[in-house]
C-alpha positions in Angstrom: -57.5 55.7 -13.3 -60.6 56.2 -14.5 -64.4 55.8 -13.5 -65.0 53.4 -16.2 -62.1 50.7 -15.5 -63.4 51.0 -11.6 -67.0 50.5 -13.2 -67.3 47.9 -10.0 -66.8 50.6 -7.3 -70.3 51.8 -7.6 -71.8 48.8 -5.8 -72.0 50.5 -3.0 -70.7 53.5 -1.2 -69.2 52.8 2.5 -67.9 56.3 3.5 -69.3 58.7 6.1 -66.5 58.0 8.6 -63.5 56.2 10.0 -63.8 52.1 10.7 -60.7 51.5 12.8 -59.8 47.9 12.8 -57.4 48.4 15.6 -57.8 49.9 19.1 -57.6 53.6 18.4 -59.2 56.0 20.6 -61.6 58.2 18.7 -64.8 60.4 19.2 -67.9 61.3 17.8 -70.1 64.5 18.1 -73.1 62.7 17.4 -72.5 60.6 20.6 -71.3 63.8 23.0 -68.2 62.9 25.6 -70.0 62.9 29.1 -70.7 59.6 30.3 -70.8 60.7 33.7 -68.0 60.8 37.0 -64.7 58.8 36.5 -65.1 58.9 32.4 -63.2 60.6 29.7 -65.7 59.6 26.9 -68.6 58.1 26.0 -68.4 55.1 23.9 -68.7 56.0 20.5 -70.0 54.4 16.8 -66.6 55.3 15.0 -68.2 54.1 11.3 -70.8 51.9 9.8 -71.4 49.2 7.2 -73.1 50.1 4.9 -73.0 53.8 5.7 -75.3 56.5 6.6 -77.4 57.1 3.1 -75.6 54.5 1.2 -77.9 53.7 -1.7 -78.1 51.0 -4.1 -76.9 48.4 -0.8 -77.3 44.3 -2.2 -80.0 43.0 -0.6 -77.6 39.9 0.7 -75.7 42.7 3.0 -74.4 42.3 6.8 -74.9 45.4 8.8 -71.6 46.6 10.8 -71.2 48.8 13.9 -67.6 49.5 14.4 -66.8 50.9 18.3 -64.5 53.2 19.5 -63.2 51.1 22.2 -63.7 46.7 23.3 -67.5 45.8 23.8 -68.8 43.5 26.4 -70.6 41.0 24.4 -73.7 40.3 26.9 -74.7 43.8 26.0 -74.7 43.8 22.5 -77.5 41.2 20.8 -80.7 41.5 19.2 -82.3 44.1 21.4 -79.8 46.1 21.6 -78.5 46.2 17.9 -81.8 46.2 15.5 -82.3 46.9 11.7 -86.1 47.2 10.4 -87.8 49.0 7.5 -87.7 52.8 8.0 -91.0 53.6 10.1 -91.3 50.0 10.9 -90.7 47.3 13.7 -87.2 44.9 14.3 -87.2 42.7 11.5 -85.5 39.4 13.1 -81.8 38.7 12.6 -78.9 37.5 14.8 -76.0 39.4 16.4 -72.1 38.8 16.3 -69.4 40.8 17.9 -65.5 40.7 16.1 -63.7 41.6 19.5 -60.4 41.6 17.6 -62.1 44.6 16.0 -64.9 46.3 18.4 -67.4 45.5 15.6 -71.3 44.3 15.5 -72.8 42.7 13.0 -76.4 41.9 12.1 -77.5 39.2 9.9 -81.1 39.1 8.8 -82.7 35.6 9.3 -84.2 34.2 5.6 -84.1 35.7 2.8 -82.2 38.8 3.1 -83.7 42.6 2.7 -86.1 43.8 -0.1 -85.2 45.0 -2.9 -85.2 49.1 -3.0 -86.5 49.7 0.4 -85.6 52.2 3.0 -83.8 50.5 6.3 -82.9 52.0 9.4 -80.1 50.8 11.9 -80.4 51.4 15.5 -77.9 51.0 18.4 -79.1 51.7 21.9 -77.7 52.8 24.8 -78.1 49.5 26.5 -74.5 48.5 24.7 -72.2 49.2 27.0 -67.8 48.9 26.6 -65.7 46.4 28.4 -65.1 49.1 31.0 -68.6 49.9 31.4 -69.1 53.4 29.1 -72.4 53.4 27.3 -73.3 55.9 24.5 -74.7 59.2 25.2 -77.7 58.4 23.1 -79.1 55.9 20.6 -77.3 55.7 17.4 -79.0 56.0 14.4 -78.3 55.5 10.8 -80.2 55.1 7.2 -79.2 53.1 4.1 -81.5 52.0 0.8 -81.0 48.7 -0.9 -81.0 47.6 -4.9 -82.6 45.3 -6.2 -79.7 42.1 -6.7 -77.6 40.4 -4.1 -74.0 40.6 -4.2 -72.4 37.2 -5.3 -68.9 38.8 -7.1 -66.1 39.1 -5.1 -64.3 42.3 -4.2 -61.5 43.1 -6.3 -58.7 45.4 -5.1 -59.1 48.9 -7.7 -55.4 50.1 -6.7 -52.8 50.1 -4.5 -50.1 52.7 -2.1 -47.9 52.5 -3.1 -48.5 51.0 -6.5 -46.8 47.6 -7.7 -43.2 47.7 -8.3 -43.1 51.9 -7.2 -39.8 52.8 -6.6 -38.4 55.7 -4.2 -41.4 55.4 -1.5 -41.1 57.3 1.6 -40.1 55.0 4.3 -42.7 57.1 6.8 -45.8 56.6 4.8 -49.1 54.3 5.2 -49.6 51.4 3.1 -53.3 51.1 1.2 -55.4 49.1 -1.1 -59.0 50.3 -2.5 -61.3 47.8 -3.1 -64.1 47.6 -5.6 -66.8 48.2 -3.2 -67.9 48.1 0.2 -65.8 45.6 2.6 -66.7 44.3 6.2 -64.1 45.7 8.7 -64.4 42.3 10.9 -62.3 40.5 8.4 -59.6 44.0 7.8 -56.8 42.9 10.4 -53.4 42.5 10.6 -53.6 38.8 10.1 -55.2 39.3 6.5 -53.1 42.3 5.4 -49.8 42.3 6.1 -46.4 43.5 4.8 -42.6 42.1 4.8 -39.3 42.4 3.6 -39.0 39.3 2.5 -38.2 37.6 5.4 -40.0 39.1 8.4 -43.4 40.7 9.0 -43.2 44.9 9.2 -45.0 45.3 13.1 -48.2 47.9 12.5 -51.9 48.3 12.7 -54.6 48.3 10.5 -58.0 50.2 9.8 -60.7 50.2 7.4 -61.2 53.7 6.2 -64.3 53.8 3.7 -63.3 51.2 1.2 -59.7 51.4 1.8 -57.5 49.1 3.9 -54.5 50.7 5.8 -51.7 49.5 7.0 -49.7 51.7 9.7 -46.2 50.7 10.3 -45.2 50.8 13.8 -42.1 52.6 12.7 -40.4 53.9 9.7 -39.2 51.4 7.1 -36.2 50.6 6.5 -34.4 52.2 3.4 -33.7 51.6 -0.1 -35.7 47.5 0.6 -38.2 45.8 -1.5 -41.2 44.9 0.4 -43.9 43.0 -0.3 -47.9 43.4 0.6 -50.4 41.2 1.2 -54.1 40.9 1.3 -55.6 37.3 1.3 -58.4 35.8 0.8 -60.3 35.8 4.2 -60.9 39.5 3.4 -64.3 39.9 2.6 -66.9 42.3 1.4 -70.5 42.9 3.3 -72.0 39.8 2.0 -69.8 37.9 3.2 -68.0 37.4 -0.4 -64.6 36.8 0.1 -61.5 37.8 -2.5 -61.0 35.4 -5.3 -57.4 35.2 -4.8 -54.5 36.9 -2.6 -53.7 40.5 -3.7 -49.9 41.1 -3.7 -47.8 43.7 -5.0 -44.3 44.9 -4.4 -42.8 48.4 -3.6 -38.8 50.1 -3.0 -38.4 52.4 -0.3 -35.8 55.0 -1.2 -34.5 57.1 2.0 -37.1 60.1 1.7 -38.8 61.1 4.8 -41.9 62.6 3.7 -43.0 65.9 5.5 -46.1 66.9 6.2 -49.6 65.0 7.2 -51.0 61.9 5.4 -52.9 62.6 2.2 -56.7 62.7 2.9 -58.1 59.6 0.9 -60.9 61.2 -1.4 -61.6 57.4 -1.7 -64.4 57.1 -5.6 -64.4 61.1 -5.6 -60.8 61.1 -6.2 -62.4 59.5 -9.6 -63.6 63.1 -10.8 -62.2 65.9 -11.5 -65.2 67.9 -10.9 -67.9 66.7 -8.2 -70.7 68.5 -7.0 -74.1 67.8 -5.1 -76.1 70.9 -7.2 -74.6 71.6 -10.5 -72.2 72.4 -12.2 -72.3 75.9 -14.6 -70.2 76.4 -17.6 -69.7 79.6 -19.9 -67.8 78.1 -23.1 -65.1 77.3 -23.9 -63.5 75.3 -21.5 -60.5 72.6 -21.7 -61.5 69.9 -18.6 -59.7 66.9 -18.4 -60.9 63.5 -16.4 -64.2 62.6 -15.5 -67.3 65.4 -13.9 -70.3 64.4 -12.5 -73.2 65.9 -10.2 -76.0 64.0 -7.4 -78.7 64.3 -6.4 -79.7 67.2 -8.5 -80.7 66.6 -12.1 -78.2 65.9 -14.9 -79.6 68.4 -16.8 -77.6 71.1 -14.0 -74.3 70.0 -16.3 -75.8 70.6 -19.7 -74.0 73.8 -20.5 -70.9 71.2 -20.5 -70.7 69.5 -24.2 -68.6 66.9 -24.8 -66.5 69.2 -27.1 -64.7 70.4 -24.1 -64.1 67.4 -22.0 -62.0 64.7 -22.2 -63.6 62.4 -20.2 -67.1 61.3 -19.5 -69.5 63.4 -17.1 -72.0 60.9 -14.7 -75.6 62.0 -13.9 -77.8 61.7 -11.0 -80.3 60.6 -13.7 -80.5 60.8 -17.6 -81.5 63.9 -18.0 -78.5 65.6 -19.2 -78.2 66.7 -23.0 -75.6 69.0 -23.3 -75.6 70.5 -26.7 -77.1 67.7 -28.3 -74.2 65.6 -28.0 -74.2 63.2 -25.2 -71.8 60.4 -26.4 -69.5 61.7 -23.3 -72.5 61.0 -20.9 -73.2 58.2 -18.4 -76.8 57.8 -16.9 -77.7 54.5 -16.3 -78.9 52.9 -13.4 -75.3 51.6 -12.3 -74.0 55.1 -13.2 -76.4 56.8 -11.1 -75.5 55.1 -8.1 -71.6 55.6 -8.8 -72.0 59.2 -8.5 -74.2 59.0 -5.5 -71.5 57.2 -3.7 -68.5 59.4 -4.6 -70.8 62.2 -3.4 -70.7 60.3 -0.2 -67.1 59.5 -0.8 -66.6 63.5 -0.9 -68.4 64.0 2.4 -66.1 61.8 4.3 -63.3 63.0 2.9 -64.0 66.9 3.7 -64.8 65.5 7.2 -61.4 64.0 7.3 -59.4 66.7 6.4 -61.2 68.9 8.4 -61.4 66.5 11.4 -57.5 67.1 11.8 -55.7 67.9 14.7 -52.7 69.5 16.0 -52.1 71.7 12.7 -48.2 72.7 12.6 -49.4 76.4 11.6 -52.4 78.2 13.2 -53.5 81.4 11.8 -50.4 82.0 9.8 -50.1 85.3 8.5 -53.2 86.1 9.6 -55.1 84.1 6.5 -53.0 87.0 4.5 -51.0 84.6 2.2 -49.8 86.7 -0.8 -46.4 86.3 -1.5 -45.3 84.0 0.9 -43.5 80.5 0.5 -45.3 77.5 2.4 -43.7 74.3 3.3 -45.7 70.5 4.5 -47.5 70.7 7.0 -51.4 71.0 8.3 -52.2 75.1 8.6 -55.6 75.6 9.9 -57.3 79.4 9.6 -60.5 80.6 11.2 -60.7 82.9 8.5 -60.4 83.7 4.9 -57.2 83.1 3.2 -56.3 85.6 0.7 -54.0 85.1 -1.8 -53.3 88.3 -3.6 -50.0 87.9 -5.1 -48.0 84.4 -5.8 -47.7 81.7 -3.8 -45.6 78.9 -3.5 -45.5 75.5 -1.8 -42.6 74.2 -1.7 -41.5 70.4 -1.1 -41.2 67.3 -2.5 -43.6 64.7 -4.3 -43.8 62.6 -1.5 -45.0 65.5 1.1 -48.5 66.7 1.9 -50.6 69.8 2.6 -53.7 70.1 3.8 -55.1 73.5 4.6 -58.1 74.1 6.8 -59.7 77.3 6.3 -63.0 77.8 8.6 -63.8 81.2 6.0 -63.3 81.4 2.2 -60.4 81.1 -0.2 -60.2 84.2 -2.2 -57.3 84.7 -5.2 -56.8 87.4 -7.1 -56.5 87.4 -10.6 -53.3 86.7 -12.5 -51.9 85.2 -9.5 -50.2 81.7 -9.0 -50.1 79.0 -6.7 -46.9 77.3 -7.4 -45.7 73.9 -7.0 -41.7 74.3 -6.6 -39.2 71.0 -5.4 -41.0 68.8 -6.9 -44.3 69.4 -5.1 -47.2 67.7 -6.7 -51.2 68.9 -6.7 -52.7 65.7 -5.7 -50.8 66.2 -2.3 -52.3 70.0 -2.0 -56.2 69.8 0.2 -57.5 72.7 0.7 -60.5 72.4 3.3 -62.8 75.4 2.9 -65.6 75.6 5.2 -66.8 79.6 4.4 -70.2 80.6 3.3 -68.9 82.0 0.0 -66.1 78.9 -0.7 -63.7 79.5 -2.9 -63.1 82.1 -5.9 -60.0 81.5 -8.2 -60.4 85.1 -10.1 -59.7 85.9 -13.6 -56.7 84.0 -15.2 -54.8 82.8 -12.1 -53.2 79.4 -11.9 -54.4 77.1 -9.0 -52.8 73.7 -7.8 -54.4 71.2 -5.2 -57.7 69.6 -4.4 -60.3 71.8 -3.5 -62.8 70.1 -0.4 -65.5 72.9 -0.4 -68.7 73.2 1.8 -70.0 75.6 -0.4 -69.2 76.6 -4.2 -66.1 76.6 -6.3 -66.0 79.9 -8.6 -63.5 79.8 -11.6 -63.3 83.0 -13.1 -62.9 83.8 -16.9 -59.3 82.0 -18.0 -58.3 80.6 -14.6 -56.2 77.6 -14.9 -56.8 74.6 -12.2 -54.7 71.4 -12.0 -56.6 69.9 -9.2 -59.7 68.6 -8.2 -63.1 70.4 -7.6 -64.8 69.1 -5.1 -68.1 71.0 -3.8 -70.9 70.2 -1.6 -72.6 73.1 -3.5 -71.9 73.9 -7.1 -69.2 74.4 -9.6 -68.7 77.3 -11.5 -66.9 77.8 -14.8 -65.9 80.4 -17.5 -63.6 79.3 -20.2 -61.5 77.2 -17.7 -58.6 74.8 -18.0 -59.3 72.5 -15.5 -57.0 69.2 -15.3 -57.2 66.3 -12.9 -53.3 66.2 -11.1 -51.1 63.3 -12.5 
């Protein structure tokens, strides 16, 4: 689907990290794990509302603290919980804690927040769990509003499966992204829930960015129609609730899907190219789906015209002006902040897939994968990973790999990754966390979404069916590059 039918999403951006709606155990690194003798962990901030550098937040917003664990409730109040203009005092609010869900909220008293100002959240160490953990330090975090309130209810942008699939895995997550932000107090297993008609499917559920997710407590039953459910006590961070249930309908088959579960690229699964500085272009090139670049200038696209894409490239601003032909470009206000947010969107979703754990393969091959035929699974190198002859994954279309690789991703020319049993590209993540990132050389064919730290190279004639995804820049020279179906 694209960018301009979810036109909505850019509201605002709530990525960053994981808000669990259930009790799962979880840590941060910004909050340490020593919390002294007779602890395991610190109590952590597992995600906020809106998130870290959000922009473009309605001025009508609740602020959210979601916790890693139950929170006794005399510790958490106005003191200890405090929003205020960056560089500034407490601005006065009140405090609520959702103990089904570990999470905070503030609500300003009066009027709301001003309108393009800088806020800072603050939680201090005086908040302390039901078993008596505290954080290892204050936790801080950053967002800017617009300048409107949010009065228009969240809609739900799509669904996981979709309505009416057919053939879904009886081992895989049910989701629903919504149109913007939504406040993980009212994401439960009382307001999202599935059944087979006649009785409830028994699982939890978790907020992850602006994506509900329901996890069954075991495998669904086979070739049944089941139905989902999202009502209308779901609401967004102003409190705006759904204007009507959301329900769709879905037939297992009796696949078992292998492998991890897809990393949700959340609004940056909306391009097809997405980059923080740029992205270069040596004509001609044949890209298909929607590009865009933030916070650097538009202008870093301009050597992308609108001959060669079939789609619509968003700017940071509305600087960009191609070859004199901008009828494929979107700079608006609204479109700025869209691309800001899947930028955000990106960063949360590199943080996912590399924040995996227990891979099935560890330094396979020595990062040396020429030639060799990979099956599902979660491989993680702390090296490069060379691929100097073809490769193949092979599986099905309902299994999943995701590939961290601490170095670079270097393939030779005139070499192949290849999609074999019915494989498909937008179940292929390759994590690249290497100073270089990752070089597809001159005409080699490349599957999968690429989550780089730094730059994504496509050499003269590559082919990509995939997603680009850098926290660098792009680079292109006379490249096929196709979002995956």
């Amino acid at each position: 689907m694209g960018i301009f039918s979810k036109y909505s999403r850019s509201i605002m951006a709530f990525s960053i990290a994981l808000i669990s709606v259930s009790l799962v155990a979880c840590n941060d690194s910004n909050n340490g794990n020593n919390n002294g003798p007779g602890t395991t962990a610190a109590l952590t901030v597992m995600a906020t509302g809106p998130a870290a550098e959000a922009v473009g937040v309605a001025t009508n917003t609740l602020v959210t603290a979601t916790f890693s664990e139950a929170i006794s409730a005399a510790t958490l109040d106005s003191s200890s919980f405090t929003v205020g203009v960056t560089g500034g005092l407490p601005m006065t609010g009140s405090v609520s804690l959702d103990a089904d869900t570990n999470t905070g909220t503030f609500k300003t008293a009066g009027g709301g927040f001003s309108d393009s100002t800088a806020y800072t959240a603050v939680i201090t160490t005086a908040v302390e769990s039901a078993g008596g953990k505290s954080l290892a330090g204050n936790y801080e975090w950053s967002f800017t509003t617009g300048v409107s309130v949010d009065s228009t209810p969240p809609v739900v942008i799509s669904t996981d499966p979709e309505d009416t699939a057919t053939d879904v895995a009886i081992n895989r997550n049910i989701s629903a992204d919504f149109s913007e932000a939504m406040n993980a107090a009212s994401i439960n297993s009382s307001t999202f829930s599935i059944t087979d008609g006649s009785s409830p499917v028994i699982g939890t559920v978790e907020l992850t960015g602006s994506t509900a997710v329901f996890t069954p407590e075991n495998n669904l039953a086979t070739s049944t129609l089941y139905t989902a459910t999202l009502n209308t006590d779901v609401t967004d961070l102003a409190a705006v609730a759904l204007a009507a249930d959301e329900v769709w309908t879905f037939t297992t088959g009796d696949a078992v899907a292998q492998g991890p579960e897809p990393v949700n690229l959340r609004t940056a699964g909306d391009f097809v190219i997405l980059t923080k500085t740029g992205i270069t272009n040596v004509p001609v090139s044949a890209i298909t789906g929607d590009i865009g670049s933030s916070p650097i200038t538009a202008a870093a696209m301009d050597n992308v015209s609108c001959t060669e894409i079939t789609g619509t490239i968003y700017g940071s601003d509305a600087a960009y002006s191609g070859s004199g032909d901008v009828t494929c470009f979107a700079g608006a206000a609204p479109d700025n902040t869209l691309v800001a947010n899947a930028v955000l969107d990106m960063g949360t979703a590199y943080a996912d897939a590399s924040g995996r754990t227990t891979p099935d393969y560890t330094e396979l091959h020595a990062g040396d994968v020429s030639g060799k035929t990979l099956v599902p699974g979660l491989y993680k190198w702390g090296t490069n990973v060379l691929i100097n002859t073809d490769v193949t994954l092979s599986g099905g279309a309902n299994d999943v790999w995701i590939f961290q690789v601490a170095g670079d991703v270097l393939q030779a020319s005139n070499t192949q990754v290849s999609l074999t049993g019915g494989a498909l590209a937008k179940n292929v993540f390759w994590q690249v966390g290497g100073g270089t990132g990752v070089v597809i050389d001159t005409g080699a064919t490349f599957n999968g979404v690429v989550l780089a730290e730094k730059a994504v190279s496509v050499k003269t004639g590559a082919t990509v069916n995939g997603r680009l995804l850098s926290q660098t820049a792009v680079t292109l020279q006379g490249n096929t590059v196709t979002q995956p179906e």
